[in-house]
N, C-alpha and C positions, 0 to 999 in steps of 0.2 A: 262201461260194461265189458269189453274187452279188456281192458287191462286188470280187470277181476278175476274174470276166467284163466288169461294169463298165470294168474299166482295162483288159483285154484287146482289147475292145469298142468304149470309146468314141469321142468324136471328139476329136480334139487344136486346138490351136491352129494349127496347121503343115497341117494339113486344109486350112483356110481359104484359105488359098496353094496349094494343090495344086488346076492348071485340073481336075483331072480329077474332084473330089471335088464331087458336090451339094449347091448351094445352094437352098436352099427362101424365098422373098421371102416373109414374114409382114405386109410391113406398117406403117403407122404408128399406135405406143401411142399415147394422151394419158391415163393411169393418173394421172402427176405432172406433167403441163402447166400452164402460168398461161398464159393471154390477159393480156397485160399493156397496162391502156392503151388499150383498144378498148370499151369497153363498150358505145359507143354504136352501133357496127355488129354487138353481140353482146347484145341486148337483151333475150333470150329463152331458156330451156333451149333449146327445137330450133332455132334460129340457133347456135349451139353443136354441138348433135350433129348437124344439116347439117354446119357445115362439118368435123367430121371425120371423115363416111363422104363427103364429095366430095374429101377431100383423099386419102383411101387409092382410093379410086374412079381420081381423075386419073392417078393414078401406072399403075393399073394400063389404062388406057383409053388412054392415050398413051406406050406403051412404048420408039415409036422417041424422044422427047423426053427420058423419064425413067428410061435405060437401066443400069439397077441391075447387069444380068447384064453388060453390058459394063464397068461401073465396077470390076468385082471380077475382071476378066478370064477371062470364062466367055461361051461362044457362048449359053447361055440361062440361065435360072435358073426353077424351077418356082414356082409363085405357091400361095399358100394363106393370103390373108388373113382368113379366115371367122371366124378364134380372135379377133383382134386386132379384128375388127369386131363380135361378139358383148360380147367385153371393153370397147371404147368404150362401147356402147351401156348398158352396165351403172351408166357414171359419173354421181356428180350435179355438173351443168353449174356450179351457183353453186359451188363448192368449185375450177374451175378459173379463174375469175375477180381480177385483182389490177390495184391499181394502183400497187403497189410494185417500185421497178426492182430491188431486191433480189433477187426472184425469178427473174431473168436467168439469175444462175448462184448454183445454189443446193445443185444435187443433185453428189451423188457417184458413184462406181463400187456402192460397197456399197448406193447407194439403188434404181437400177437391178438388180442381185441381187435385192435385194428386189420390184421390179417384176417381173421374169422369173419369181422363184419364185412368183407368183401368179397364173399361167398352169398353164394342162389341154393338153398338148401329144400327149396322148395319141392313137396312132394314125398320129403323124407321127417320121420317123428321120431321120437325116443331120445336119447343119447349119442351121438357120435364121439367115436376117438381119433387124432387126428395126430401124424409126428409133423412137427413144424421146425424147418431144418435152418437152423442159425450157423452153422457152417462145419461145413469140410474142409479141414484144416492140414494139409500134409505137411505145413511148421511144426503144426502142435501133435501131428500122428493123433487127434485127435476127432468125434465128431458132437457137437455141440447143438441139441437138441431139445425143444419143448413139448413136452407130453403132454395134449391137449384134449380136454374133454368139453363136448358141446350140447347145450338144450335145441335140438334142431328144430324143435316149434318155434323158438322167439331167436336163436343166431346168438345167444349168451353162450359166453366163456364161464364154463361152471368152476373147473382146475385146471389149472398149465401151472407145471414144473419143469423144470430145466435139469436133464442129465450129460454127461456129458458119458463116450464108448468109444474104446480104441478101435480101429480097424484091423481086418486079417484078412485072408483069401490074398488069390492070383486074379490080375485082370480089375480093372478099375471097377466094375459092376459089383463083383464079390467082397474086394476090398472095402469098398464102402458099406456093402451089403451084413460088413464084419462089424461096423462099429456098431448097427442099428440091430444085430443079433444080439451082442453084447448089452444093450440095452433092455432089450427087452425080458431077457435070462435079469437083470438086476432091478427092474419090477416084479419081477416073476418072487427072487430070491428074498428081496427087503423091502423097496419101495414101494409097492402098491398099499403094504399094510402098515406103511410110516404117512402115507398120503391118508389112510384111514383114520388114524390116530388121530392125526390132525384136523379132519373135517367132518369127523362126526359127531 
């Protein structure tokens, strides 16, 4: 009977594309992040988990800049990164640490599943969007990211795409804060309605 209601219920991939359907901004993971390359600006556990409660912080502090709800074609989009910040904070920092370019791209679709199913979404319905962060890369000046979209009734991966956004700014916060703006301008620009094409 539940697993009826489930399909009857849940949220589809075509949701996602529907302006009318709520999106819930969760956030940026770092669950299966590598700093790649940096160490010597990341020399510390909390140099580490600073920068990534100021990097989900930026996002949500500078909204006209880093306009998530406009990239997905939506006048707003409702914020709740308290799970994903709780979840960060949980990490141990040396385990996110490499100086192997390998690590750039490494993860899959199915590894992200896995990262979502290790999430307590409880309390929260509709859709969630989630950036799930495969690495910062100051080999590759690059940052290497999965665009994840969630049915927060049942903890399904509805889309995860993989982009990848150069960095800019001054200050490790901004610099990174560069490649995930860069990203998000290029959902804004193409991707959101190439991810459309594709899944509806």
């Amino acid at each position: 009977m539940s697993f009826t209601a489930v399909l009857a219920y849940g949220q589809s991939k075509q949701d996602i594309f529907n302006p009318g359907t709520q999106i819930t901004w969760l956030g940026v993971d770092f669950s299966q992040a590598r700093f790649i390359g940096d160490r010597e600006r990341l020399g510390s556990h909390s140099d580490v988990l600073r920068l990534m409660e100021s990097i989900n912080q930026l996002i949500i502090n500078e909204p006209d800049k880093y306009n998530v709800a406009k990239a997905i074609g939506r006048d707003r989009v409702e914020k709740n990164i308290e799970v994903t910040l709780d979840h960060n904070a949980s990490l141990d920092p040396s385990e996110l640490l490499s100086n192997d370019s390998r690590d750039y791209t490494r993860l899959r679709e199915s590894d992200i599943e896995g990262i979502v199913s290790s999430y307590d979404f409880s309390g929260l319905s509709g859709i969630g969007m989630m950036f799930n962060i495969e690495a910062f890369s100051k080999l590759d000046e690059s940052a290497s990211v999965w665009v994840t979209f969630i049915d927060l009734g049942t903890g399904k991966v509805l889309v995860s795409q993989n982009l990848k956004g150069k960095p800019k700014g001054f200050g490790l916060r901004n610099y990174w804060g560069g490649s995930l703006y860069n990203i998000i301008e290029a959902i804004k620009k193409k991707e959101f309605q190439v991810w459309k094409a594709r899944h509806s």
